[in-house]
Structures are given as C-alpha cells and as structure tokens.
Phi, psi and omega in degrees: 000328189293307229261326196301315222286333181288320176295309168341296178305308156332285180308319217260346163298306178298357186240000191294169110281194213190128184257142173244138179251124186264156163306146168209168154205172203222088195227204202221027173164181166155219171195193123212161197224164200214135180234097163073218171265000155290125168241147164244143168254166152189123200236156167308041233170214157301206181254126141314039214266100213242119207214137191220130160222148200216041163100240151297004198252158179202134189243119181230118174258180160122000000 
C-alpha cells in the first residue's frame, strides 16, 4: 500500500503544471520615451503594469 501510495504522489508530481499571467492592458492609445538607460512606456486606458530593474533596485507601479 506504501510503494502504491509513493507511486501515486510521484505521478501527480510529474504531471502537475504550473499557471503564468502574463501583463496586459486593454487600452485606446499611448507612447514611450526613453533618457539614457530609463524607459517609460504609458498607455491610456486600463491597467497598465511597468517594471524598471537596475542591478538590486526594481521599480514597479500597480
């Protein structure tokens, strides 16, 4: 009963996934500008989610 139980777990490891959300926005316009090595994106609309990394530092809104 032990070794079914070991296999059981086993498969359901190998067979789990794993879900990802990718960023969107659902939005009627925008732009982006760029300084040096900063960039802003920015759209018009819905939500809008932006990430800036820099060695340790990440700059995020949302």
């Amino acid at each position: 009963m032990k070794t079914k139980l070991i296999y059981l777990i086993m498969c359901v490891g190998v067979c789990a996934q794993a879900q990802t959300i990718e960023k969107f926005s659902i939005d009627s316009g925008g732009s982006s500008t760029s300084t040096g090595s900063i960039q802003i994106l920015y759209t018009l609309g819905e939500v809008s989610v932006q990430e800036y990394s820099l060695g340790n530092l990440q700059v995020s809104e949302g």
